[in-house]
N, C-alpha and C positions, 0 to 999 in steps of 0.2 A: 930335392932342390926346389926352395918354393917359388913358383910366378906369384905375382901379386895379379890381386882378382881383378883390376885396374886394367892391367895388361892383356889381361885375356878376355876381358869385354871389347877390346879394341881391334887385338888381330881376327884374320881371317881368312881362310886356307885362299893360296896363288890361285889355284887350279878352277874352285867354282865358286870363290867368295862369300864361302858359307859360315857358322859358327864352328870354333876347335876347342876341343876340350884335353882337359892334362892326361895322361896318362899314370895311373899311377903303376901301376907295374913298371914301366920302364922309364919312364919320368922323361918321354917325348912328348907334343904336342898332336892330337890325332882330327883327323877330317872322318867326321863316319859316311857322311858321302860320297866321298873320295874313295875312302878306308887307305888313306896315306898317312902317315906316322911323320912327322916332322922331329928333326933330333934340335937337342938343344946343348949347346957345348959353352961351357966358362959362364952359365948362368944365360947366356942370351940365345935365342929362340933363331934357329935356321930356317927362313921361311921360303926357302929355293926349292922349286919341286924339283930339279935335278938331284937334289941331295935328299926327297921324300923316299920312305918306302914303305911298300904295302904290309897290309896287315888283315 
């Protein structure tokens, strides 16, 4: 599922405002600071840390 590089120059993880990188394994959005996984459903990016999970 592709993000455009646009998009992910711009988000940035809830939790500590840091930079998020794609996942390719599992095609989430991941914080390594964090180490929280963001999912991404219907092409657009869940950026709720309620709905993050570690990794």
């Amino acid at each position: 599922m592709p993000i455009r590089t646009e998009l992910l120059e711009i988000l940035a993880c809830p939790k500590c405002k840091g930079p998020i990188r794609l996942a390719e394994e599992d095609g989430s959005l991941r914080c390594d600071a964090c180490r929280l996984a963001y999912p991404i459903r219907d092409e657009i990016p869940v950026m709720l840390i309620d709905e993050a999970q570690s990794f």
